[in-house]
N, C-alpha and C positions, 0 to 999 in steps of 0.2 A: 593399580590405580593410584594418581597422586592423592595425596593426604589434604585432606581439610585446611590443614595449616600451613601448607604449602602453599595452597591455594590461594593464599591469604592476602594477594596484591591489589592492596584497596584503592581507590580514588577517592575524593573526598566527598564527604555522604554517602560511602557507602557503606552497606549493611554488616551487622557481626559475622564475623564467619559463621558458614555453613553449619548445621549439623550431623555429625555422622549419621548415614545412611545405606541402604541396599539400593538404593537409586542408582539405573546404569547408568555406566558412563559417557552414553550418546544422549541421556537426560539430564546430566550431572546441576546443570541451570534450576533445577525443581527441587536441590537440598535446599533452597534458600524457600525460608516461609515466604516475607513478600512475594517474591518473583509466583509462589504457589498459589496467592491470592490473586497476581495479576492474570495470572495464566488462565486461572477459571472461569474469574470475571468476564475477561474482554471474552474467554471461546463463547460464552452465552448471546454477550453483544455484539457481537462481530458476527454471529448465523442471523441474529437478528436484523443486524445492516444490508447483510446478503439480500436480507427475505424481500426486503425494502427496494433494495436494488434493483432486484428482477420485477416487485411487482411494477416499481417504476417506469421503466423502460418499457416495459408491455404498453404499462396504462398511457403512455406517453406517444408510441406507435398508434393505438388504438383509437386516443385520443382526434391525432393528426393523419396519419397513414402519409406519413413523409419521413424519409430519412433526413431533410435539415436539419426536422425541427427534433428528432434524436440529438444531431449533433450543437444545435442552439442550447439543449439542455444541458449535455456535456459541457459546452464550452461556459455556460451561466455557473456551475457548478465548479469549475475549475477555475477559474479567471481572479479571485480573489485571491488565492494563493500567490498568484505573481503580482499580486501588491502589497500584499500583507502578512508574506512568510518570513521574508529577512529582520521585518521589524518583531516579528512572532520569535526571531532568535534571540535575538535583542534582549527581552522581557523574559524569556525562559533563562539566559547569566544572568539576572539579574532577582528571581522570584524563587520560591518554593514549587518546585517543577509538581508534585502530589499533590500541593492545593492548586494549582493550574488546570492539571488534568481532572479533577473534581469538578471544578467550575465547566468549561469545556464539558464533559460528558452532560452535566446538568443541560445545558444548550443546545444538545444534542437531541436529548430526549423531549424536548419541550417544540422543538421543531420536526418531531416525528408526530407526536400526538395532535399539532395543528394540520398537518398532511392528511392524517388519518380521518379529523372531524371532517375536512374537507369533501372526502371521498366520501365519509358514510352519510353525507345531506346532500350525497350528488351534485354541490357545488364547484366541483373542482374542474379548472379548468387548465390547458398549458402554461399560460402565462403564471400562473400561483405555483406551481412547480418548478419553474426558473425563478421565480423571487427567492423561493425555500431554497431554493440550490445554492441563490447566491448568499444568501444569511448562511447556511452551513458549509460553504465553500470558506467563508473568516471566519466561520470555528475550527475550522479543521486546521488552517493556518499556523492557526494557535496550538493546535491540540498534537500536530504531525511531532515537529521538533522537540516539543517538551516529551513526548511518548520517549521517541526516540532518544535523547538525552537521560529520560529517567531511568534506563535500562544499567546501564551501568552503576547508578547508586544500588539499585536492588540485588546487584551478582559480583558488582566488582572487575575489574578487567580481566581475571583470571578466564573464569566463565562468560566474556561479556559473548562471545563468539558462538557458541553451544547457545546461549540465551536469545540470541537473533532469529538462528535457526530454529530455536522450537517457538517463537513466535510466529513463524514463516506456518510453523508447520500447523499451529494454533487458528492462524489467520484462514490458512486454506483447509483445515481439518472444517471448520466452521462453515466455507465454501463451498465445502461437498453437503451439507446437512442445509445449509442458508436457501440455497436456489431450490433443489427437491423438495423441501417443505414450501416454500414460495410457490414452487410453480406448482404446486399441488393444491394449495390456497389460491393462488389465484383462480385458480380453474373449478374449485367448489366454493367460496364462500366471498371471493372478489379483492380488491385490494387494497381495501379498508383496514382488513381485519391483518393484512401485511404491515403495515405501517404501523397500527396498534401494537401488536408484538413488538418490532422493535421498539416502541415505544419504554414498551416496560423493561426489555432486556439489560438498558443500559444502568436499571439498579443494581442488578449485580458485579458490573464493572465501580459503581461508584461505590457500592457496600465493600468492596475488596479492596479498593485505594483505602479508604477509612479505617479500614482495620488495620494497614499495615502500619509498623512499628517504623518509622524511619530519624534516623541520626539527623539530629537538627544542622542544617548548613546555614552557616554566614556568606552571604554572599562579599567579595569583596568592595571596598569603598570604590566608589565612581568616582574619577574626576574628569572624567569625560562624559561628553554628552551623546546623547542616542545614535546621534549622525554620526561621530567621530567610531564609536563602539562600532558600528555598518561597517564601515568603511575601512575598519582594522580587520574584520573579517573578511572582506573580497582580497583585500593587500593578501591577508596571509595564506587564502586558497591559491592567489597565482603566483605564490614564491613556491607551491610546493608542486610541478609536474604531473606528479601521480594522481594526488587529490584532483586537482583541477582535470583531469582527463575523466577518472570515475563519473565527474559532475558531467563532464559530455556526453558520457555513454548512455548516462541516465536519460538525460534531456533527449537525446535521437531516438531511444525505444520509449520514451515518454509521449514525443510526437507522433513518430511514425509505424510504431510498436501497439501499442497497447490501446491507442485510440480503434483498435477495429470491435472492441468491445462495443464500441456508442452504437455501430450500426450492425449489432449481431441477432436483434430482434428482426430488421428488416431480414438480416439475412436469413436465418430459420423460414421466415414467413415466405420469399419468392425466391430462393436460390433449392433451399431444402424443404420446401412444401411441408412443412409441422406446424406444430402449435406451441402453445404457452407453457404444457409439460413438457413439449421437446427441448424446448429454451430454458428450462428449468436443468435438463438432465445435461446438456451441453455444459453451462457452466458449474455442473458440479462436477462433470468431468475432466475441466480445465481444475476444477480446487485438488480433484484426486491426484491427477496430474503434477501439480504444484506442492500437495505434500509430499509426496514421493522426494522430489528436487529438494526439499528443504529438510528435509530425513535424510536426505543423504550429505547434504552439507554438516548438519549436525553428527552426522556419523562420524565423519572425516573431516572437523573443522579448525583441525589444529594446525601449526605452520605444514606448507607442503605447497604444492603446485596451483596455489588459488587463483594466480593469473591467467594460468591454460583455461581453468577452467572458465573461467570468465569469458574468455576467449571463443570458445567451444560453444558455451553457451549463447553467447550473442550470436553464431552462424547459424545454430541450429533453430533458433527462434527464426530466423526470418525467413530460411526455408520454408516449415513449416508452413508459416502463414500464406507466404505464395502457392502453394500446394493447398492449404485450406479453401483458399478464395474460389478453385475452380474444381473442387469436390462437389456435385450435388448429390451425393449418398449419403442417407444421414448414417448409419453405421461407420462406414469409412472415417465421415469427418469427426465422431467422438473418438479414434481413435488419434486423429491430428490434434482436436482439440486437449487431450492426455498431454503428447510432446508439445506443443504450444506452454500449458500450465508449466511442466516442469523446467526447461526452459528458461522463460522467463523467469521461474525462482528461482536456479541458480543464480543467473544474472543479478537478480536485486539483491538476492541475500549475501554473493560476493560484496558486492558495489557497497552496500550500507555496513557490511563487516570491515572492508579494507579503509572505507573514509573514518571509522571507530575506531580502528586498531592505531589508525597514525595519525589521531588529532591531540593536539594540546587541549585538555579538562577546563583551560578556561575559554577554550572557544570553541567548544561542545556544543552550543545551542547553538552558535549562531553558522557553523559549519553545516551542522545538522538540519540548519534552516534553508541553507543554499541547497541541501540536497531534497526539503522537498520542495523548495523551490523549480528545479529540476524536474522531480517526480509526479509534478500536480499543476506547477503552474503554466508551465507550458504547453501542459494536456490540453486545454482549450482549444489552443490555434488546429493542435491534430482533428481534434474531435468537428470541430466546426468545416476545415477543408476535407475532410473525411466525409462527414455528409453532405455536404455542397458539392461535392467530387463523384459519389455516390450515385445519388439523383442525376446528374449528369452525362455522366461515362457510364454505369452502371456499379453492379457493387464488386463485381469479380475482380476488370479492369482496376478499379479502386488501389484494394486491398491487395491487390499483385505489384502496385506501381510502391507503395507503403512499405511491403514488404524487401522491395530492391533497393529504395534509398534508404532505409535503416542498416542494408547491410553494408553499401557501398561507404557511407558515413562512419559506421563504428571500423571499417578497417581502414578509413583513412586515422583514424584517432590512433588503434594499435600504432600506425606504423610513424607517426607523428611522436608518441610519447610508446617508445618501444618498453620502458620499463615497466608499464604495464601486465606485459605477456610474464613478467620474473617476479613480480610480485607475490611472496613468500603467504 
């Protein structure tokens, strides 16, 4: 195993070296205390986001008993991201990324316990769940890229790669626990008391940033202005090939990929004849699924074949989902639903390691911002023709048609920007 001090290729704000440990080396990201505070934190608030997720979506079907208004919520929920994630780069070069992310979670939390009052005085109605969506769709804005940029102060670039991956793995460990406790609560005590929990969960993501120890960063002087700072960041995505491909592949499985989640409540409910626990155990089948993928990238996430895999990964997802759309055995489709998860985790967790490994540190945020800009903000448009497509054509049609233009798209990218598939 390499040495601690080996390790030691810091960027700037990044934390002291590690301390010696028995920690393996496909965990080797958890010798660093921060990254151990983060880790904990967020797996608490992030099951709790789940929990929220699922009861939402239910409540939201149950509400309306339309797949639009699924996909209206999605698209309410997402659609601030593509206004307000490049200038979200912007302000994360420019701020203390740990009291960003403080802030941001406090915002977070304060708009889950408004959801919550809502539901438990029976006042809640669809429209107050698209308003919520869109106030927390510009926190998140905020909250994606500075995340994402604050990883490498906590590990360092040594580790930044191993650190991705066990966030991946943190993210969907939390995935499998989020929905099954959700769709368990929902189904006994309503989804009140779902939105409460996460409520409270995000103290321990904000008690864990607080505690951590972090090297004070000077940000450098400005002499340019917000606009010009933008604008330096699109220039330098489309001088580099690589980068700027990653950001398409995101965008295409962002669209046409990942939006089948808005109408997966309908779909349980008349494709798969279940209920609100079978919609619970599905996507914790997709999280089991998606840890797996990101255990495995953290296994194997040092230079090697990360292009193929990338590669591999984007065909294999979209398979999948076509194959899902026209499964009506629920047995069966938890088993699609597994390859679906993992999947796409290779895919993201390549995508957001390769844009990491080959960014300049001073344009970190705002890189990181394109990518979720990519990742989030143009989930909208998916989610909205997704359910308006739904309702119309049906959901199988749908989600079959989704599934062949994500594919057809990411292999005109490979074959467009071939360095891609070589990328180390």
């Amino acid at each position: 195993m390499t040495t601690d001090s080996a390790r030691e290729e810091r960027a700037p704000g990044a934390p002291a070296a590690a301390r010696p440990s028995r920690v393996p080396d496909t965990f080797r990201a958890l010798r660093h205390r921060n990254f151990q505070l983060y880790f904990g934190g967020q797996l608490v608030s992030v099951a709790g986001t789940w929990m929220q997720i699922i009861a939402q979506g239910w409540l939201v079907y149950r509400l309306s008993h339309s797949e639009q208004a699924l996909g209206v919520v999605g698209f309410a929920g997402a659609i601030p991201a593509l206004l307000a994630s490049p200038w979200g780069g912007v302000l994360v070069d420019r701020v203390s990324k740990r009291n960003l992310l403080v802030v941001a979670q406090a915002l977070m939390m304060l708009l889950a316990f408004i959801q919550a009052a809502l539901a438990f005085t029976q006042l809640i109605q669809v429209w107050h769940i698209v308003a919520l969506a869109v106030a927390l769709g510009f926190v998140n804005a905020l909250e994606a890229p500075a995340r994402q940029a604050f990883t490498v102060e906590m590990v360092g670039r040594e580790d930044l790669t191993n650190a991705i991956a066990l966030s991946s793995i943190m993210f969907n460990g939390a995935r499998v626990v989020g929905p099954a406790l959700g769709g368990l609560l929902l189904a006994t005590v309503g989804d009140g008391w779902c939105f409460f929990i996460n409520g409270l969960s995000f103290l321990a993501v904000i008690g864990g940033l607080l505690a951590m120890q972090v090297a004070p960063v000077s940000p450098p002087l400005r002499i340019v202005s917000p606009w010009r700072e933008l604008a330096q960041g699109l220039h330098y995505v489309l001088l580099h090939p690589e980068q700027f491909g990653l950001l398409l592949l995101s965008l295409i499985y962002s669209v046409f990929g990942l939006s089948y989640a808005t109408v997966l409540p309908a779909f349980v409910d008349r494709v798969l004849h279940a209920d609100a626990a079978a919609f619970g155990v599905i996507n914790a089948v997709t999280g089991l699924g998606a840890m797996c993928g990101a255990l495995a990238v953290a296994h194997s996430g040092g230079p090697g074949q990360r292009g193929r895999w990338l590669l591999l990964g984007c065909g294999v997802f979209s398979l999948a989902l076509a194959l899902f759309a026209y499964i009506p055995l629920y047995w069966l489709s938890l088993a699609l639903a597994f390859v679906l998860g993992l999947s796409f985790m290779v895919q993201f967790t390549l995508m957001n390691t390769l844009l990491q490994l080959h960014v300049a540190d001073a344009m970190r945020g705002r890189v990181m911002a394109l990518y979720t800009l990519t990742f989030f903000g143009f989930l909208p448009f998916g989610n909205l023709a997704l359910g308006t497509l739904a309702e119309a054509w049906g959901l199988s049609l749908s989600l079959a048609l989704s599934a062949g233009v994500a594919l057809l798209l990411a292999a005109a990218v490979f074959v467009i920007v071939p360095r891609l598939r070589r990328m180390p």
